[in-house]
N, CA, C and O of each residue as an XYZ file, in Angstrom:
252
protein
N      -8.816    -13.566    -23.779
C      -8.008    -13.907    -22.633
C      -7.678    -12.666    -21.801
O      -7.951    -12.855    -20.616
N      -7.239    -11.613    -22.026
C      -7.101    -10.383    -21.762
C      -8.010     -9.750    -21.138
O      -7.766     -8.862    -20.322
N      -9.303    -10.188    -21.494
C     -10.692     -9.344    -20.564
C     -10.770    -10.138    -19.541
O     -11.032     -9.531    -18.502
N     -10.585    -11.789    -19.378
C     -10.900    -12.249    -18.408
C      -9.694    -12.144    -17.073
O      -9.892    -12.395    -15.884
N      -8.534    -11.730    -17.678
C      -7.522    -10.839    -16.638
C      -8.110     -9.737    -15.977
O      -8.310     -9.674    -14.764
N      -8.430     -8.707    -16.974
C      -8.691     -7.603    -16.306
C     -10.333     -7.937    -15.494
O     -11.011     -7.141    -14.845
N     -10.517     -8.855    -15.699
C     -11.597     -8.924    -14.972
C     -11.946     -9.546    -13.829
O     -12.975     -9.476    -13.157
N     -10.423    -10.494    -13.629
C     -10.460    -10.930    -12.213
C      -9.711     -9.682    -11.296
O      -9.918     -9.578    -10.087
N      -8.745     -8.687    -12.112
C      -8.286     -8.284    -11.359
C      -8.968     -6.528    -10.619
O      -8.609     -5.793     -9.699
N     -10.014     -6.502    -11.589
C     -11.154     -5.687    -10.690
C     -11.810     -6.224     -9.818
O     -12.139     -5.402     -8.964
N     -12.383     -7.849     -9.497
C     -12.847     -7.976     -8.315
C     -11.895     -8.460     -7.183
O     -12.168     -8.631     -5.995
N     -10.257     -8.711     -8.082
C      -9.412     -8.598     -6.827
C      -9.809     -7.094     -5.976
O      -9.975     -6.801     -4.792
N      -9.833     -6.714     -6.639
C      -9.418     -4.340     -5.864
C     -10.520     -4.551     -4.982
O     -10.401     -4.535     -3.757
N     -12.076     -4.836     -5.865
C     -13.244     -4.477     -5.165
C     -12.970     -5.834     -3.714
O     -13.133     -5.695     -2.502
N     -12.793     -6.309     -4.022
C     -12.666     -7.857     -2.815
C     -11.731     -7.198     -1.425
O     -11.998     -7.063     -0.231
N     -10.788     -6.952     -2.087
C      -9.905     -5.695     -1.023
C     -10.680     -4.549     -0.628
O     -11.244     -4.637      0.463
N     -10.817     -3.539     -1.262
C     -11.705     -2.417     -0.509
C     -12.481     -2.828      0.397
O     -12.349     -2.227      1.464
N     -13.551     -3.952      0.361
C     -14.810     -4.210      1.004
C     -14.427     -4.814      2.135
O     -14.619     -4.271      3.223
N     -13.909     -5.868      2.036
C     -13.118     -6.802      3.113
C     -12.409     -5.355      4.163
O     -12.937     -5.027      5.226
N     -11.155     -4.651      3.587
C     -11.078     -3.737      4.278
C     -12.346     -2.751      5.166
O     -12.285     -2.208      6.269
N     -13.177     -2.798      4.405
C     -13.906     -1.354      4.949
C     -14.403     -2.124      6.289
O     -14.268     -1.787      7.465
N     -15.308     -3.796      5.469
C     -15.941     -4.692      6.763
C     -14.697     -4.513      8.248
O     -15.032     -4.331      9.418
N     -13.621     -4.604      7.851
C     -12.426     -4.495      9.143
C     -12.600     -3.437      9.494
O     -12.016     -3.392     10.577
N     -13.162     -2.212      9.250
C     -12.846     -1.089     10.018
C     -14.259     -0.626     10.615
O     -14.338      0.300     11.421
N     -15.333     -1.325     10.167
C     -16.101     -1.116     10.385
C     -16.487     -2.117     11.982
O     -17.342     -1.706     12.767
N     -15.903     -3.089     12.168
C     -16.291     -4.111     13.328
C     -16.056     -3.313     14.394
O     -15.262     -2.377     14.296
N     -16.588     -3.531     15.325
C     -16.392     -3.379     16.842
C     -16.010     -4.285     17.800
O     -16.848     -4.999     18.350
N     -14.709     -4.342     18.091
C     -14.497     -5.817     18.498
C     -14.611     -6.237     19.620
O     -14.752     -7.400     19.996
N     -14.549     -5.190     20.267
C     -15.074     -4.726     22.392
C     -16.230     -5.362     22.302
O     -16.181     -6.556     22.599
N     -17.828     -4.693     21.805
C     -18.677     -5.486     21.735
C     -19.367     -6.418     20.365
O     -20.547     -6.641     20.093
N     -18.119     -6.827     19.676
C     -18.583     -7.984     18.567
C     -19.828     -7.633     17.678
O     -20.602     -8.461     17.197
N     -19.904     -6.117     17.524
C     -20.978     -6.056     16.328
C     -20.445     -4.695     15.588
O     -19.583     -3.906     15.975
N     -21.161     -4.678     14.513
C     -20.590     -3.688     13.168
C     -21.423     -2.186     13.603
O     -22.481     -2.157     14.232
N     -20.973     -1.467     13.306
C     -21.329      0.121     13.518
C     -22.377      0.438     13.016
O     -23.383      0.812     13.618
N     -22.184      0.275     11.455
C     -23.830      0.141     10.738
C     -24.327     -0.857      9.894
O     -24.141     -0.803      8.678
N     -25.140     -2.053     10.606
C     -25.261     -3.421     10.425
C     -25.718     -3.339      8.847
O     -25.104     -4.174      8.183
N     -26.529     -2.643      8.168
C     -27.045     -2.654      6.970
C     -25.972     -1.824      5.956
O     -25.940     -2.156      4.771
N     -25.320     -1.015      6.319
C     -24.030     -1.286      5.173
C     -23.217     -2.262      5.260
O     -22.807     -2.841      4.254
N     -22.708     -2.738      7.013
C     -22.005     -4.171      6.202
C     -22.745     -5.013      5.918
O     -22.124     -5.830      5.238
N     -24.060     -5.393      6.083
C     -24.516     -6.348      5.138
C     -24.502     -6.161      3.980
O     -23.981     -7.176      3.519
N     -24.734     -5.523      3.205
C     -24.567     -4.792      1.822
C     -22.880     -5.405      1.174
O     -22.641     -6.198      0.264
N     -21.739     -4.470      2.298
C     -20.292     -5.182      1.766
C     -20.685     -6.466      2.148
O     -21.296     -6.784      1.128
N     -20.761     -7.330      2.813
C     -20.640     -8.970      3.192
C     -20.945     -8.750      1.725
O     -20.094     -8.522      0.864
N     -22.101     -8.832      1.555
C     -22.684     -9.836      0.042
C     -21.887     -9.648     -0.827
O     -21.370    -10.523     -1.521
N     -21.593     -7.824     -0.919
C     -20.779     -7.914     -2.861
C     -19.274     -8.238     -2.007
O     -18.545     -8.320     -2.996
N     -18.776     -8.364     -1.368
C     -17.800     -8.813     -1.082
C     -17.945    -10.707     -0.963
O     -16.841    -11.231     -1.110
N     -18.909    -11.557     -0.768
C     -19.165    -12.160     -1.252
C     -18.979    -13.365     -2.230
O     -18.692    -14.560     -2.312
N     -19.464    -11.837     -3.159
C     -20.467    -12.089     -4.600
C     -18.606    -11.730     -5.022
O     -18.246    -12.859     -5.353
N     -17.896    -11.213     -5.103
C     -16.778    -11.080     -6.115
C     -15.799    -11.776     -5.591
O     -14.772    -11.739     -6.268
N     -15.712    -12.799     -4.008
C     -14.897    -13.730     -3.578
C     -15.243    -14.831     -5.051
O     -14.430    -15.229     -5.886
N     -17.070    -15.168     -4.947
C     -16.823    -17.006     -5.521
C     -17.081    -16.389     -6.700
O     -17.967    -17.077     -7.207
N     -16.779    -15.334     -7.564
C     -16.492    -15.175     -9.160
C     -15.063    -14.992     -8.891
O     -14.525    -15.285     -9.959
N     -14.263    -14.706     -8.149
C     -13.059    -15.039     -8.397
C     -12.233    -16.488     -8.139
O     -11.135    -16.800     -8.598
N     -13.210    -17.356     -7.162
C     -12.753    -18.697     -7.328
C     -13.387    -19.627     -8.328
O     -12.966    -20.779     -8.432
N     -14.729    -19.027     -9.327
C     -14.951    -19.931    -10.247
C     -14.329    -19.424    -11.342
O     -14.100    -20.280    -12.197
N     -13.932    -18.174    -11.639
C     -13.082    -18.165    -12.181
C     -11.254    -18.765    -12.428
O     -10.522    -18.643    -13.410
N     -11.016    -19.391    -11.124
C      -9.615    -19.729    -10.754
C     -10.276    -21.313    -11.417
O      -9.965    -21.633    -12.564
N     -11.056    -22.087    -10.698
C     -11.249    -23.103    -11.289
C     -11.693    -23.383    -12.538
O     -11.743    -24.569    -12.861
N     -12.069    -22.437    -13.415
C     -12.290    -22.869    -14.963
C     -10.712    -22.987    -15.619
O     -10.224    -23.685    -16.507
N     -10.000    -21.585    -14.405
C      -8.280    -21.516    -15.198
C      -8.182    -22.487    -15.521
O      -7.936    -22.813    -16.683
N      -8.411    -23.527    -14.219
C      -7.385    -24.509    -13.666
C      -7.829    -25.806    -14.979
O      -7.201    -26.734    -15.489
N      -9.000    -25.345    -15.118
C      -9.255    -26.891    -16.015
C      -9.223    -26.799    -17.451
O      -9.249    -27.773    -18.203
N      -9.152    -25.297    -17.892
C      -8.382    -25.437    -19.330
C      -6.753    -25.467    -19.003
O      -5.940    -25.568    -19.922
């Protein structure tokens, strides 16, 4: 039970960092990212550690 804590709450951090960086990275004058192939890179693992943290919320939910 204990690993699967600490283990949502590392892709909470990483989910934050990335999400952040994608925000600082936009250009919002002309609606595109600074360097399109690193945020594609964050999109995905930012992503990829959003729906492991909601299939993880829904297994909570059903034990």
């Amino acid at each position: 039970m204990e690993n699967k804590k600490a283990l949502s709450f590392v892709f909470i951090i990483i989910a934050i960092i990335l999400g952040a960086a994608l925000w600082k990275q936009f250009d919002f004058e002309n609606l595109r990212f600074e360097k399109p192939a690193l945020a594609a890179i964050y999109f995905i693992t930012f992503a990829v550690s959003i729906s492991l943290l909601v299939r993880d919320y829904k297994n909570r939910s059903k034990n």
